[in-house]
N, C-alpha and C positions, 0 to 999 in steps of 0.2 A: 847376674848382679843383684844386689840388695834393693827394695823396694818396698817403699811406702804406698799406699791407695789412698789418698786423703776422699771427701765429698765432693768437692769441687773447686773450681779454679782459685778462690778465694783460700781456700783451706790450703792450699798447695802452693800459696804466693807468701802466704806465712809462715808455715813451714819452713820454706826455702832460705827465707830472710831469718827464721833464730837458727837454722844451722848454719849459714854465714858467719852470722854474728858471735857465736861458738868456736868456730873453728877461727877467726881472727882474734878471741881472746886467746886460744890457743896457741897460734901459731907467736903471736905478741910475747907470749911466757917463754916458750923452748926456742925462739931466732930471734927476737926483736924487732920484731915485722912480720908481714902479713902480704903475700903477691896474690891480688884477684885480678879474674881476665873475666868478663861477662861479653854474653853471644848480644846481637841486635835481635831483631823482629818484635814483636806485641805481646808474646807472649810475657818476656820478664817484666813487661813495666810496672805492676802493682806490687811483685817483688821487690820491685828495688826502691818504689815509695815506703814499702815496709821496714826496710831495712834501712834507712834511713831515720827511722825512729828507736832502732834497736841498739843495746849497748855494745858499741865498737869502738876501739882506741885507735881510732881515727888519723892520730897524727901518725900509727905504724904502718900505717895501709897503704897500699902502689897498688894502683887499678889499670889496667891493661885490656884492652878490646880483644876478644875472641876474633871478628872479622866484621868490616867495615865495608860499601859499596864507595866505590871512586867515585867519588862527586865533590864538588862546591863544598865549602864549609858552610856556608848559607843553606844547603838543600836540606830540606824538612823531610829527605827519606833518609839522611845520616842517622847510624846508632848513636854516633856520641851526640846527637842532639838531642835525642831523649834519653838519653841516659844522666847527660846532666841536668836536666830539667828535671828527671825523676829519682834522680839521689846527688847529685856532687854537688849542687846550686845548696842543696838541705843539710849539707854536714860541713862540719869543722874540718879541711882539709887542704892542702894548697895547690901552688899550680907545678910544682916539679914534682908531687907526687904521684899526677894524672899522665896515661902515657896514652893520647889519641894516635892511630894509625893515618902515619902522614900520606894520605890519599890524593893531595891537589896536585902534588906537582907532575910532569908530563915524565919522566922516569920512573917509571912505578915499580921496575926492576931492585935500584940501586935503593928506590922507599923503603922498597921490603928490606933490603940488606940492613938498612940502618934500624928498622925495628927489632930485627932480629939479634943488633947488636944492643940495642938497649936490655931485652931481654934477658942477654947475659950480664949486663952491667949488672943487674941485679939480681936475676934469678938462677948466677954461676955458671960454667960452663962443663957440660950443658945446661942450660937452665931449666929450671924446678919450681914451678907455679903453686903456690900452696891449694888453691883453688880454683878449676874452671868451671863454669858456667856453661852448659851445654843446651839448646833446647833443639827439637826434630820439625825438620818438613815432610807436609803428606808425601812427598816424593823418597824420603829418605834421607836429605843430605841434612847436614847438620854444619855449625861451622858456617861457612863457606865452600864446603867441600861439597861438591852439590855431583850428579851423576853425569859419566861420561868427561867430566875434565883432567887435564894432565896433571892437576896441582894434586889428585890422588894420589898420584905414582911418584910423587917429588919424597924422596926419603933423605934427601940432602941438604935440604933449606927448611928451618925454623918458620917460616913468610913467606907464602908463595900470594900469587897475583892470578884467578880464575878468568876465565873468558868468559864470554856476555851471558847474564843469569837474569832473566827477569827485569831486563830491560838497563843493567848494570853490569860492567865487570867489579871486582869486588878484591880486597886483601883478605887474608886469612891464614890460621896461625893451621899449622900442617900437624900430621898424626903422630911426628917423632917427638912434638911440644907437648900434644894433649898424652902418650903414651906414660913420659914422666911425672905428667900433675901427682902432687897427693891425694886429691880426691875429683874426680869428675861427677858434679853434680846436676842431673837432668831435671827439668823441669817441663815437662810435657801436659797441655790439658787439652781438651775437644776431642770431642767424637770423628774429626775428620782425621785424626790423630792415632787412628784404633789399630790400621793395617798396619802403618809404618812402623809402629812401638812393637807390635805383635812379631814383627819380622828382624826387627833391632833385637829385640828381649833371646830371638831363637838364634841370634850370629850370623844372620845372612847377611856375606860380605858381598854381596851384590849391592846392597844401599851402601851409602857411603857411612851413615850411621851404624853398620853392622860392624864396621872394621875398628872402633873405637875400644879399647882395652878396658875391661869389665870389672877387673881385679879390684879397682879401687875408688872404684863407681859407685852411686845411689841414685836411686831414680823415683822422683817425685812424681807423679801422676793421680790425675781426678779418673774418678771414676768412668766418666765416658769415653775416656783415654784408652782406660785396660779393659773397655766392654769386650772386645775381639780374642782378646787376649783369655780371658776367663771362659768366653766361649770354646777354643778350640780348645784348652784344658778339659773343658768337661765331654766329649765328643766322643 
């Protein structure tokens, strides 16, 4: 896949937010909209405080969760809770444009169905994400697609629902959605980060991160990230 090496986490969070912001003027010119799906964990949050200051035509945008932990709409471990706090609360945008993964209710089967129909409401069928948001765990998985779960193997549903991960079970959008994006954009930093990238970057579909389709990928990483990575090249 194509790759950038920024300095560090800082550099790689801005980055990530003017090619957002690019490829949503983009997308705005040749469809008249704009589909972003952004992952949870720590890593994107200063990304997406960035890109909140960046120039986006806002009112074409439909924002869509990569994958969400089942919990509380209240619990302070939900993505959509920092992700609105770190960009939708800061921009001009409204509430049918946001599309949270409805995680509360006690069917989390027939949730996912309905996500997966929103998804074609808008992004056709099958649906076509102008952009996702991808970032890695030390472990490999990426997404929600974390090792050893059957929502790997799910090639028929758009939304699958994982078993318990880190003290959650969890929604998540499956490899048949991330296969079509236009672009899947990684955004990876830390040195804890160095094995997994190293073995993502080589296609080892053993991590779950390996089996993501590379074609139309870019992958943003700080240098402490690709330390592993530069080392086994030179070897």
């Amino acid at each position: 896949m194509k790759a950038e090496v920024l300095p560090d986490a800082e550099a790689v969070a801005r980055r990530a937010a003017v090619i957002i912001a690019s490829d949503a003027r983009a997308a705005a010119l040749a469809r008249g909209r704009f589909l972003l799906a952004t992952s949870g964990g720590a890593t994107p949050w200063r990304m997406l405080e960035l890109l909140a200051g960046e120039d986006v035509p806002w009112p074409l945008v439909q924002v869509f969760q990569v994958d969400e932990r089942v919990a509380e709409a209240s619990d302070p471990a939900r993505n959509f809770t920092r992700l609105r706090t770190s960009l939708l609360d800061r921009v001009p945008i409204s509430a049918d444009q946001i599309h949270a993964m409805p995680v509360e209710g006690t069917d989390l089967a027939a949730a996912a169905a309905r996500y997966a129909a929103t998804l074609r409401r808008f992004g056709g069928t099958p649906p076509i994400l102008d952009l996702v948001h991808l970032g890695l765990g030390t472990d490999g998985h990426t997404a929600s697609l974390v090792p050893g779960d059957p929502a790997l193997e799910d090639a028929s549903s758009m939304v699958a629902v994982s078993g318990p991960y880190e003290g959650f079970r969890r929604m998540t959008l499956t490899y048949p959605v991330l296969e079509r994006a236009r672009r899947i954009l990684w955004v990876v930093t830390g040195s804890d980060k160095a094995a997994a990238l190293s073995r993502m970057r080589a296609g080892d579909r053993s991590i779950p991160a390996g089996r993501v389709p590379s074609k139309y990928a870019l992958l943003l990483a700080d240098a402490a990230a690709m330390a592993s990575t530069r080392t086994e090249r030179a070897r």
